[in-house]
Structures are given as C-alpha cells and as structure tokens.
PQR file of N, CA, C, O and H, with PARSE charges and radii, in Angstrom:
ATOM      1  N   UNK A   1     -52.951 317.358 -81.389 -0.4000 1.5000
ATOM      2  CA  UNK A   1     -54.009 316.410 -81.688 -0.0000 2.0000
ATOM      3  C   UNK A   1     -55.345 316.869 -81.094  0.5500 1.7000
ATOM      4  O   UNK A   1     -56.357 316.531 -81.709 -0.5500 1.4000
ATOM      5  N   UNK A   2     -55.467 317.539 -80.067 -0.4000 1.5000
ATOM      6  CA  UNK A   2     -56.556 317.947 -79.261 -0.0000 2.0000
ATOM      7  C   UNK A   2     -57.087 319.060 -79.845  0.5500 1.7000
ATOM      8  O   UNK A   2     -58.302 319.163 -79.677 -0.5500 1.4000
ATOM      9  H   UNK A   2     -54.645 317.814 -79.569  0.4000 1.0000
ATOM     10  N   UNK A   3     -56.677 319.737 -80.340 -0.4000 1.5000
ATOM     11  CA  UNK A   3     -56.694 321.103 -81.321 -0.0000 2.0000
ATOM     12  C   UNK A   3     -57.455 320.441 -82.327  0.5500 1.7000
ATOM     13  O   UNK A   3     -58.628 320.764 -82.517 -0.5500 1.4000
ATOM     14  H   UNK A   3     -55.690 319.653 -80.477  0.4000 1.0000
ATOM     15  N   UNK A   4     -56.961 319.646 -82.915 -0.4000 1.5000
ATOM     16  CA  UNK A   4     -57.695 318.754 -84.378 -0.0000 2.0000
ATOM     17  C   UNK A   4     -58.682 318.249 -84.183  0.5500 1.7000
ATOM     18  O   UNK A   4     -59.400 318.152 -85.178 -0.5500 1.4000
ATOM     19  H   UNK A   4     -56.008 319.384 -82.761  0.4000 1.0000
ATOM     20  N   UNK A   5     -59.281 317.627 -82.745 -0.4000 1.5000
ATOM     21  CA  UNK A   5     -60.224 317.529 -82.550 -0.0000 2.0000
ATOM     22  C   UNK A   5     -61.361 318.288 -81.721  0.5500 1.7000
ATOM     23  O   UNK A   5     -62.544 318.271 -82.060 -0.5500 1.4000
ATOM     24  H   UNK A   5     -58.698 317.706 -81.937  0.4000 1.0000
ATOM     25  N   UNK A   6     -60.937 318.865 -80.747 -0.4000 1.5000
ATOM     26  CA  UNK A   6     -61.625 320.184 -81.157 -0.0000 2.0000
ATOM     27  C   UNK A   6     -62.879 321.125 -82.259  0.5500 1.7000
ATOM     28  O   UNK A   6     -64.096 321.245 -82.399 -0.5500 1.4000
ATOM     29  H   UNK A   6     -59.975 318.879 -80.471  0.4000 1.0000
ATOM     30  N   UNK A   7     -61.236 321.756 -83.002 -0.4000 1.5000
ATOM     31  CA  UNK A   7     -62.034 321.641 -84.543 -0.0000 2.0000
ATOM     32  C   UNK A   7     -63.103 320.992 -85.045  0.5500 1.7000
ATOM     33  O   UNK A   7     -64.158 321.433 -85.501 -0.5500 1.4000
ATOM     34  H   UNK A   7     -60.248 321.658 -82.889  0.4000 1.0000
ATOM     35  N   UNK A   8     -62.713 319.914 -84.911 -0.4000 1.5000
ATOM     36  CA  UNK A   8     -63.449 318.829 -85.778 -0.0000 2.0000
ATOM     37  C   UNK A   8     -65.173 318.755 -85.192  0.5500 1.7000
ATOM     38  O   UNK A   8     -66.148 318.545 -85.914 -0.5500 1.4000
ATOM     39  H   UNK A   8     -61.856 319.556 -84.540  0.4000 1.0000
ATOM     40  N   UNK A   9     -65.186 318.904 -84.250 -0.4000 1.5000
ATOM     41  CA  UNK A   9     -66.436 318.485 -82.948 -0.0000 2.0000
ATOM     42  C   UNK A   9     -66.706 319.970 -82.840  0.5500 1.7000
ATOM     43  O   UNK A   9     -67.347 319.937 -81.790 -0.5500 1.4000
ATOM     44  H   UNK A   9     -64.394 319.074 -83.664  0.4000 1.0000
ATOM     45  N   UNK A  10     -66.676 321.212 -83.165 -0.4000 1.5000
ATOM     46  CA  UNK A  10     -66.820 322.342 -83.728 -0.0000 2.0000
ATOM     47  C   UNK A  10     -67.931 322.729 -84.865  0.5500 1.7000
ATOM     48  O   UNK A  10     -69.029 323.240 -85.089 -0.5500 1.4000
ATOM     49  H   UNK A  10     -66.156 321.240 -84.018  0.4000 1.0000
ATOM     50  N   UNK A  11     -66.471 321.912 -85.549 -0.4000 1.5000
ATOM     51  CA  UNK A  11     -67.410 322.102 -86.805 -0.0000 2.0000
ATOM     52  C   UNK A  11     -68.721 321.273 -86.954  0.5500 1.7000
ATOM     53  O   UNK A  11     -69.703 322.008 -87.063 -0.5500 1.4000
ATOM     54  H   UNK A  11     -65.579 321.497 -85.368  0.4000 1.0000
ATOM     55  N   UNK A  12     -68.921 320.322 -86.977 -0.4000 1.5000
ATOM     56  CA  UNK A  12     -69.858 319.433 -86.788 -0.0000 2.0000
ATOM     57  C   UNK A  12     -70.561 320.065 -85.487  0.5500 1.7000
ATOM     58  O   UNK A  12     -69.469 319.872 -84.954 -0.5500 1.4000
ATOM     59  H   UNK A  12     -68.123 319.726 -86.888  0.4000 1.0000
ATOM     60  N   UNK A  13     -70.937 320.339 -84.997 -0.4000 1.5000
ATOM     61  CA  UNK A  13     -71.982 321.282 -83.972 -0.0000 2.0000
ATOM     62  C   UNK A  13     -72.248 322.645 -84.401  0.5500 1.7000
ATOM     63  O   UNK A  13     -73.248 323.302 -84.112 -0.5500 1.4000
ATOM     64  H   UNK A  13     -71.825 320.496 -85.430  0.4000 1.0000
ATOM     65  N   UNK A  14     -71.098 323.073 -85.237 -0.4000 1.5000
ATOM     66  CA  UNK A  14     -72.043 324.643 -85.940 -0.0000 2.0000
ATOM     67  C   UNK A  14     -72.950 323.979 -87.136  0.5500 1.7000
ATOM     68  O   UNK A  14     -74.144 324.251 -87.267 -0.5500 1.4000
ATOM     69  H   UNK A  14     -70.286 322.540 -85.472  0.4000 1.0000
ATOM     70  N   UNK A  15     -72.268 323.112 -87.956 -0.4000 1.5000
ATOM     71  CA  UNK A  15     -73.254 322.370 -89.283 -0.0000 2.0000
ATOM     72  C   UNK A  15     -74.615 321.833 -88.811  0.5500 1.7000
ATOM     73  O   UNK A  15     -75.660 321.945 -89.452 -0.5500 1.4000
ATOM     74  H   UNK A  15     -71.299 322.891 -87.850  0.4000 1.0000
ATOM     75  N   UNK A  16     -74.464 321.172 -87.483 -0.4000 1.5000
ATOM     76  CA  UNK A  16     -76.139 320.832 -86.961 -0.0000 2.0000
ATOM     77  C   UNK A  16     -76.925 322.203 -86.385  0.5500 1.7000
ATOM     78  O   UNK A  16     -78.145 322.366 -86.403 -0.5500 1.4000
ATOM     79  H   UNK A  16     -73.615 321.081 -86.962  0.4000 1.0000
ATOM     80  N   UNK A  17     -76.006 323.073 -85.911 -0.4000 1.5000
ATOM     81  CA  UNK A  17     -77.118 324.348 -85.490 -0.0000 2.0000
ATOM     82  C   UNK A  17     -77.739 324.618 -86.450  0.5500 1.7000
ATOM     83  O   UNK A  17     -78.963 324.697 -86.346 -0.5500 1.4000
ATOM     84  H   UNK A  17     -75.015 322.941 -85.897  0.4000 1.0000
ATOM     85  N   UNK A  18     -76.778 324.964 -88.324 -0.4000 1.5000
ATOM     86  CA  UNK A  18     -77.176 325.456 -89.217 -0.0000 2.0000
ATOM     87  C   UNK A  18     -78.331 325.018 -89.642  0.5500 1.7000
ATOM     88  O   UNK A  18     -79.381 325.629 -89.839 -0.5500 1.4000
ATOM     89  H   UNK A  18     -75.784 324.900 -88.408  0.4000 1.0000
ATOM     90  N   UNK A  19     -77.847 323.034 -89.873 -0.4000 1.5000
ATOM     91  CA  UNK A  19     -79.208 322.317 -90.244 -0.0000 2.0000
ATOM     92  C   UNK A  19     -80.757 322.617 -89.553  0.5500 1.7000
ATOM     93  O   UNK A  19     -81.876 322.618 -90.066 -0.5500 1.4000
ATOM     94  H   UNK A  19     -76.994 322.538 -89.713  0.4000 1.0000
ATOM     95  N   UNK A  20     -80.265 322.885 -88.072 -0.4000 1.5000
ATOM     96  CA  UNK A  20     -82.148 322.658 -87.309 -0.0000 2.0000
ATOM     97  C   UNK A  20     -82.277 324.222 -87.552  0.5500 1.7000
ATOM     98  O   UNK A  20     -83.484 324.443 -87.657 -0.5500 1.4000
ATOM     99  H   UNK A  20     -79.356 322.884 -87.655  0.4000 1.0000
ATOM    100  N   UNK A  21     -81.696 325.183 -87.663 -0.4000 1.5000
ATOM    101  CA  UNK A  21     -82.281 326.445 -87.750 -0.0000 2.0000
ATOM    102  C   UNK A  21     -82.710 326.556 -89.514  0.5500 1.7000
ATOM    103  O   UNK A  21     -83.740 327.202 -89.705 -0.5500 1.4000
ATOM    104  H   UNK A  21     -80.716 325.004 -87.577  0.4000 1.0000
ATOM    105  N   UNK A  22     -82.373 326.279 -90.143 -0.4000 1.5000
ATOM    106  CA  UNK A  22     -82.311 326.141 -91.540 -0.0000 2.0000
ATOM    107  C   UNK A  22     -84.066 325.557 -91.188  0.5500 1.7000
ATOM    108  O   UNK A  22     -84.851 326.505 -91.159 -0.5500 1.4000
ATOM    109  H   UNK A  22     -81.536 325.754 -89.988  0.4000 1.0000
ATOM    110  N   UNK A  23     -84.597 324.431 -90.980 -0.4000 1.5000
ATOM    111  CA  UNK A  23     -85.314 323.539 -91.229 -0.0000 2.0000
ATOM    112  C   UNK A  23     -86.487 324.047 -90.287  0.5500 1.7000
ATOM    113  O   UNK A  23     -87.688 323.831 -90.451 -0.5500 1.4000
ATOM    114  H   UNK A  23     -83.959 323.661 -91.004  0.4000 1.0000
ATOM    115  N   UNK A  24     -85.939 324.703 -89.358 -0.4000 1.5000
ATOM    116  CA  UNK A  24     -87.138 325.293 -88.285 -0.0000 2.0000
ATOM    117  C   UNK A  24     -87.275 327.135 -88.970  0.5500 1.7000
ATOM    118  O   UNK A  24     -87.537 327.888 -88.032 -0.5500 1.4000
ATOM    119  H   UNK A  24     -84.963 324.878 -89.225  0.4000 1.0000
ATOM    120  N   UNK A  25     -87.187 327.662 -89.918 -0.4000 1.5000
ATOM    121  CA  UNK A  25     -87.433 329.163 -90.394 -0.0000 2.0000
ATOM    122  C   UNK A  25     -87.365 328.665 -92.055  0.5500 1.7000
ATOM    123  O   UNK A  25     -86.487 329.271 -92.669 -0.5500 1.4000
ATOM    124  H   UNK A  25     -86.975 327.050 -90.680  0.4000 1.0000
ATOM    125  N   UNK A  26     -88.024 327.817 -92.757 -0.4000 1.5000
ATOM    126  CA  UNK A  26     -88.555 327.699 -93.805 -0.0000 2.0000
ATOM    127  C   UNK A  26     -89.360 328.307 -94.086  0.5500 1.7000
ATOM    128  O   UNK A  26     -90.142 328.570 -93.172 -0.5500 1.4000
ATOM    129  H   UNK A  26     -88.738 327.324 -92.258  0.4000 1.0000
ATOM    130  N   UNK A  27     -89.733 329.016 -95.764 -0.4000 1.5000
ATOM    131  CA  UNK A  27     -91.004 329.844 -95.841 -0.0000 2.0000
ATOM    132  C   UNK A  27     -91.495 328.605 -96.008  0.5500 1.7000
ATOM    133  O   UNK A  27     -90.949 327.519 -96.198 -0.5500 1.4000
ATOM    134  H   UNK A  27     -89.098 328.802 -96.506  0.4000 1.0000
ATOM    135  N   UNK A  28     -92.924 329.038 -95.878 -0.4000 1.5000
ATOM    136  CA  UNK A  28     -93.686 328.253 -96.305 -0.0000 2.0000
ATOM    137  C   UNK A  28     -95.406 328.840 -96.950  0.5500 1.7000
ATOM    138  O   UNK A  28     -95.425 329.986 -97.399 -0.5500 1.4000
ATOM    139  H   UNK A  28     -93.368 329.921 -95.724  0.4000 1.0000
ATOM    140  N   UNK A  29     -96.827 327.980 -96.963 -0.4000 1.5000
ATOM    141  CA  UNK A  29     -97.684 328.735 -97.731 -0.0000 2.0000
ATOM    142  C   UNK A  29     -98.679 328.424 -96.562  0.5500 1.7000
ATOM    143  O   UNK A  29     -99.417 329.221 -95.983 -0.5500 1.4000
ATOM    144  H   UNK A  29     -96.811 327.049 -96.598  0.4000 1.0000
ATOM    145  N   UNK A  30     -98.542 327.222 -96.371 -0.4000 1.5000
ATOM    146  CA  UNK A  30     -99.444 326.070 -95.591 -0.0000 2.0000
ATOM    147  C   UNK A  30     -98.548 325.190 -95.186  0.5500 1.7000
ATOM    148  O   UNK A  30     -97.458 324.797 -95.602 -0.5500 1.4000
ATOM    149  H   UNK A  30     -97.942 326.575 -96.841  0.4000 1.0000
ATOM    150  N   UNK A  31     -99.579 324.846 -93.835 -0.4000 1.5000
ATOM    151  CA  UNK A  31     -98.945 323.993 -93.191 -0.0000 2.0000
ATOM    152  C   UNK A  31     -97.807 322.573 -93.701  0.5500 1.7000
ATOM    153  O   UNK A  31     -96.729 322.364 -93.144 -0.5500 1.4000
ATOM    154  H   UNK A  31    -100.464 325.164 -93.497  0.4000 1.0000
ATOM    155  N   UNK A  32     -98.410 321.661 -94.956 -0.4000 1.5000
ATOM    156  CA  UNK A  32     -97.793 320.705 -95.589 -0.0000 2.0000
ATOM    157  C   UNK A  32     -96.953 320.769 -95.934  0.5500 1.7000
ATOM    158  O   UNK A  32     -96.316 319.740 -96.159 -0.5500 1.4000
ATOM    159  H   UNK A  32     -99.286 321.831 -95.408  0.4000 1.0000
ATOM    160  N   UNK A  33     -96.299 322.315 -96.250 -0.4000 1.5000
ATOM    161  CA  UNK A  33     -94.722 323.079 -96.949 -0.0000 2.0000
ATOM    162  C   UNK A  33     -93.944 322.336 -95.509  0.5500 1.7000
ATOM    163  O   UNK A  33     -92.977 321.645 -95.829 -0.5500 1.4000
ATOM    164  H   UNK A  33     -96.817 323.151 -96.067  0.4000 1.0000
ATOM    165  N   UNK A  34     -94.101 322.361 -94.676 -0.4000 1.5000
ATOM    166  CA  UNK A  34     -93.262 322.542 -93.365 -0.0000 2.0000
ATOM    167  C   UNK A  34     -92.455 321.234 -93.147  0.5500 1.7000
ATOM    168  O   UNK A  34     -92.959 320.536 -94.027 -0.5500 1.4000
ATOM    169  H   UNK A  34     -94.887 322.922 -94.415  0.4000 1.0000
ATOM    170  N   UNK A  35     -91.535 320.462 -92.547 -0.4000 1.5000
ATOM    171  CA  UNK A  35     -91.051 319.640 -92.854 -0.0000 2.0000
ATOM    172  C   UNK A  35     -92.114 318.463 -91.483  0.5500 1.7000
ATOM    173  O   UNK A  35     -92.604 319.009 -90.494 -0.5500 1.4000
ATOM    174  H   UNK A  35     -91.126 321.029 -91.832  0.4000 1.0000
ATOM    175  N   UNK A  36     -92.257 317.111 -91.691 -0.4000 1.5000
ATOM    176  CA  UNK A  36     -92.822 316.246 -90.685 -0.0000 2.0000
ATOM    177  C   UNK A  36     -92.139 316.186 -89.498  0.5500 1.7000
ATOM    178  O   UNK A  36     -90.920 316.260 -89.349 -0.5500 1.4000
ATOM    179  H   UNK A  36     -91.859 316.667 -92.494  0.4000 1.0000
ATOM    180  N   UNK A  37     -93.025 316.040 -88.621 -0.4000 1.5000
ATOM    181  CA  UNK A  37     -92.351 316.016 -87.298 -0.0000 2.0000
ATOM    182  C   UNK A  37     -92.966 314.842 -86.391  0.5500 1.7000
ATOM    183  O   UNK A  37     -94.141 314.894 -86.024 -0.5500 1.4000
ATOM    184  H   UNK A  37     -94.015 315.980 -88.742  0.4000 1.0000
ATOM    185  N   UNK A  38     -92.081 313.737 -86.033 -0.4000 1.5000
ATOM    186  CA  UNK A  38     -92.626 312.798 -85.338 -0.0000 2.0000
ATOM    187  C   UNK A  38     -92.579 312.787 -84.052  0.5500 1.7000
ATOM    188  O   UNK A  38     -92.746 311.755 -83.401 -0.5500 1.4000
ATOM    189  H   UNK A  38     -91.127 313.695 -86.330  0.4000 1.0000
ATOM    190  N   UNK A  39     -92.275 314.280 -83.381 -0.4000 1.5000
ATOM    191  CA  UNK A  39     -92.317 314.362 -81.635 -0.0000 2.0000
ATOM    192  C   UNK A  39     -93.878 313.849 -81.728  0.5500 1.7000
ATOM    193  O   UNK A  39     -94.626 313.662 -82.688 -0.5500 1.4000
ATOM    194  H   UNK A  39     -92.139 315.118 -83.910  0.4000 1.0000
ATOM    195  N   UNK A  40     -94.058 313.684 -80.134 -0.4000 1.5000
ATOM    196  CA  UNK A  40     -95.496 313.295 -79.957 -0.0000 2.0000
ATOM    197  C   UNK A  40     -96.074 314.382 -79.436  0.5500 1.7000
ATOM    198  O   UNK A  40     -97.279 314.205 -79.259 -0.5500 1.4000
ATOM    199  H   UNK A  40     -93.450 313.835 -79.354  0.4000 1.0000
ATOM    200  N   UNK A  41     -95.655 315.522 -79.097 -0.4000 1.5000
ATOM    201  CA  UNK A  41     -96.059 316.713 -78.495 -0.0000 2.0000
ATOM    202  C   UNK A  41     -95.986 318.260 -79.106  0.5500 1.7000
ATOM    203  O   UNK A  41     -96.510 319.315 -78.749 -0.5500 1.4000
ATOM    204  H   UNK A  41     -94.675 315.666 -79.241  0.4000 1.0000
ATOM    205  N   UNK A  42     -94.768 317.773 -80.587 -0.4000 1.5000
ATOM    206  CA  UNK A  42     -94.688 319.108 -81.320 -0.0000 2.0000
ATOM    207  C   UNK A  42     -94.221 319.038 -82.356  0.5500 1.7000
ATOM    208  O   UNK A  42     -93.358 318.308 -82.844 -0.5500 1.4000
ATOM    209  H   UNK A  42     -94.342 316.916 -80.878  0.4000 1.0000
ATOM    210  N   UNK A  43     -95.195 320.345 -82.953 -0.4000 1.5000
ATOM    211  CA  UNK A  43     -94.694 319.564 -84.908 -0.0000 2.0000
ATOM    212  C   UNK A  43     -94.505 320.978 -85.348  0.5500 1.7000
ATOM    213  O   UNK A  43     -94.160 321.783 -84.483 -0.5500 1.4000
ATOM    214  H   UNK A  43     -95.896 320.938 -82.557  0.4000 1.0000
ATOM    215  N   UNK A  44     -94.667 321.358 -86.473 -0.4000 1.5000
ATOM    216  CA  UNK A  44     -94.056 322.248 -87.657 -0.0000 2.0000
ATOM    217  C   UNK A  44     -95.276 323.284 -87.991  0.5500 1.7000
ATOM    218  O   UNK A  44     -95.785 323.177 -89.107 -0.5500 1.4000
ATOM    219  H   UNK A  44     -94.947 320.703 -87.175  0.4000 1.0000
ATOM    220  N   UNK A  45     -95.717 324.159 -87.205 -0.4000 1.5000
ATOM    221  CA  UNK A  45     -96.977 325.035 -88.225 -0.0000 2.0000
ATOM    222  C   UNK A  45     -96.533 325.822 -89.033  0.5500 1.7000
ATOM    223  O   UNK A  45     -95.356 326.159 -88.904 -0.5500 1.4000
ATOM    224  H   UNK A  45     -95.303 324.245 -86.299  0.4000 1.0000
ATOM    225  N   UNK A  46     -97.405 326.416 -90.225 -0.4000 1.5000
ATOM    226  CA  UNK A  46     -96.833 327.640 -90.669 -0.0000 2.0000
ATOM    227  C   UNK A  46     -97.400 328.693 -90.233  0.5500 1.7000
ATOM    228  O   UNK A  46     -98.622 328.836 -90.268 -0.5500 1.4000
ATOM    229  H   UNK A  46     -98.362 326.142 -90.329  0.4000 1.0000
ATOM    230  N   UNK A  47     -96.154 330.035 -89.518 -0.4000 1.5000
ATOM    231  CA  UNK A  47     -97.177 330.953 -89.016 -0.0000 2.0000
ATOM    232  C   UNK A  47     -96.308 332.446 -89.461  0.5500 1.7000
ATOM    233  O   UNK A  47     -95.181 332.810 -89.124 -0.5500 1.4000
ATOM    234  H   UNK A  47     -95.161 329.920 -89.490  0.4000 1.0000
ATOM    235  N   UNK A  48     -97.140 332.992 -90.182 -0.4000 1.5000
ATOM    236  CA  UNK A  48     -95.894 334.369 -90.736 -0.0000 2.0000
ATOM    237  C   UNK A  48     -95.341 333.681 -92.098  0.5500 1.7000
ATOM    238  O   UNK A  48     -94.282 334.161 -92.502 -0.5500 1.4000
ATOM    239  H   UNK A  48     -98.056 332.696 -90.456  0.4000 1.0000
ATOM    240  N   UNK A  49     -95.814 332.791 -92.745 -0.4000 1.5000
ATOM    241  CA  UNK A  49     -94.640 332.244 -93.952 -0.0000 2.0000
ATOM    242  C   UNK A  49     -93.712 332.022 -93.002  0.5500 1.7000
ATOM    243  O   UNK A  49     -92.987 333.012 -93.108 -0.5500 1.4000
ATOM    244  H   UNK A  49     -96.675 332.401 -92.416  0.4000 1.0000
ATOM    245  N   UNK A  50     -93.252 331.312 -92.091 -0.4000 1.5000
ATOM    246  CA  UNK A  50     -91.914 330.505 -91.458 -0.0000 2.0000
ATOM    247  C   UNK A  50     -92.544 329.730 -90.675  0.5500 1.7000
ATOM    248  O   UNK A  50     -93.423 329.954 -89.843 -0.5500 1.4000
ATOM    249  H   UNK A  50     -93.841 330.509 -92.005  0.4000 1.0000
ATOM    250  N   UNK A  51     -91.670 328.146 -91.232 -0.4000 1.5000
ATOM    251  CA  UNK A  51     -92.001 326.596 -90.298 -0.0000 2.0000
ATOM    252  C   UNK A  51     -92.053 327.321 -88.472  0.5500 1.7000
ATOM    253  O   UNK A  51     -91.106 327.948 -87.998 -0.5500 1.4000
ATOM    254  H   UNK A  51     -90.956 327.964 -91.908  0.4000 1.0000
ATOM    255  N   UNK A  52     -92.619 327.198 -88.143 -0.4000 1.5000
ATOM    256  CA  UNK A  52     -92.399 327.029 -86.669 -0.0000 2.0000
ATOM    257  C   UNK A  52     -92.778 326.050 -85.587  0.5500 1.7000
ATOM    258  O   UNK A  52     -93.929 325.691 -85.337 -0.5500 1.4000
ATOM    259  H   UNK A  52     -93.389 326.689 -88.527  0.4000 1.0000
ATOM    260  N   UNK A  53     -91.552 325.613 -84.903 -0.4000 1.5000
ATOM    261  CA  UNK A  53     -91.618 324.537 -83.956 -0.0000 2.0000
ATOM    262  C   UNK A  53     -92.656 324.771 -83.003  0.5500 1.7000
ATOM    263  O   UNK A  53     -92.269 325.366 -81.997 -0.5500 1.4000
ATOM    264  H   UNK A  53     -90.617 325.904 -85.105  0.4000 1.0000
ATOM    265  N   UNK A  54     -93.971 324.444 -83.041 -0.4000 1.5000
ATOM    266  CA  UNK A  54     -95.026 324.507 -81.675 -0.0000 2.0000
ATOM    267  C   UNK A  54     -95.432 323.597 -81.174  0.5500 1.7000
ATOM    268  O   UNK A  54     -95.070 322.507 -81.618 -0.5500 1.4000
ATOM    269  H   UNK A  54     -94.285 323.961 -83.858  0.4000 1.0000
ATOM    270  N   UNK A  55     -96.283 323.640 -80.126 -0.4000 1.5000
ATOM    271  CA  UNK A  55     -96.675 322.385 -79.341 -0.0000 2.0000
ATOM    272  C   UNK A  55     -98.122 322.204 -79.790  0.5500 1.7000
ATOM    273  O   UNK A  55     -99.055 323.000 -79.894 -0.5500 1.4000
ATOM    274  H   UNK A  55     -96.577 324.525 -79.765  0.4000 1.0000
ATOM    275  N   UNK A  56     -97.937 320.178 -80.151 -0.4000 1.5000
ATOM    276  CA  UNK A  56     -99.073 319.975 -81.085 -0.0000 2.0000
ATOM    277  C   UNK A  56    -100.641 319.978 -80.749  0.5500 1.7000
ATOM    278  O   UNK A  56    -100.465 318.980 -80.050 -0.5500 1.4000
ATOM    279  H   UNK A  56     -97.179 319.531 -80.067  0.4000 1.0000
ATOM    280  N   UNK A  57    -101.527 320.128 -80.668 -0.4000 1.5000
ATOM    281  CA  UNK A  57    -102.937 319.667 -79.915 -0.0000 2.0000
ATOM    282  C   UNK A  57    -103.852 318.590 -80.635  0.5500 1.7000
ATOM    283  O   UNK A  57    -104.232 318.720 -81.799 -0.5500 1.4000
ATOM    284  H   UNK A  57    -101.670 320.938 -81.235  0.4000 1.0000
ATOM    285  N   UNK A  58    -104.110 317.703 -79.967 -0.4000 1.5000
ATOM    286  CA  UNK A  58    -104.592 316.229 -80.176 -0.0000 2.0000
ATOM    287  C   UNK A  58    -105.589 316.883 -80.181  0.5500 1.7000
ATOM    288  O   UNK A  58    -105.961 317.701 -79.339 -0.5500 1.4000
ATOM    289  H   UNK A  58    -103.801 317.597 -79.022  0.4000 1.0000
ATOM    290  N   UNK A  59    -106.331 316.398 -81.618 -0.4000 1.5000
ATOM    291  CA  UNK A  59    -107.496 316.459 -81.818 -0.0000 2.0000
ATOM    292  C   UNK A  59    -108.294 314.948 -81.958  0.5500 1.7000
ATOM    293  O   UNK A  59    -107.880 314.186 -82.832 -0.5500 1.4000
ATOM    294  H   UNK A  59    -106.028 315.734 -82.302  0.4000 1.0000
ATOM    295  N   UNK A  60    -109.194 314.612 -81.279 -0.4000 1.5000
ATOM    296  CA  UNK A  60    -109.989 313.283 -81.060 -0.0000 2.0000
ATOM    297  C   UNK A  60    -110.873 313.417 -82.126  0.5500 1.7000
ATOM    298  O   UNK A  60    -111.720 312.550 -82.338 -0.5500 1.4000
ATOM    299  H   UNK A  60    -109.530 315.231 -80.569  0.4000 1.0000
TER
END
C-alpha cells in the first residue's frame, strides 16, 4: 500500500515540476505572450524569446 502511494505522490510532483517549468520557458514575442503573475514582487518578462520569472519593479 505504501508503494502505491508513494507512486502516486511521485507522480503528481513530477506533473507539477513539468507544469511550472513548462509555463516559466515559454517562447514568447513581448512581454503580454507571458503568462500573469499575481506575486507582489515577481512576474513573467520576456527575455531571449523565454517567459522568465524576475523580480518586479514598482513603477509610481
């Protein structure tokens, strides 16, 4: 039974690595391609054609 779950809690933690790496190395053209990001400190630029996770700067 521990084996089965295991597995299970496995798999589901390689499928979320896939998802945030998938979603953080998007091409993209411009910034708006990139997916939204509601941290308050870091969002999505495009830099190289790929989304990248950076830290945001408040502009007043």
């Amino acid at each position: 039974m521990s084996k089965i779950l295991k597995f299970i809690y496995a798999t589901l933690v390689l499928y979320l690595f896939l998802v945030v790496t998938k979603a953080s190395d998007d091409e993209c053209k411009i910034d708006g391609d990139c997916p939204i990001s509601w941290q308050k400190f870091h969002t999505y630029k495009c830099i190289n054609q790929k989304c990248k996770w950076v830290l945001r700067f408040h502009e007043y």
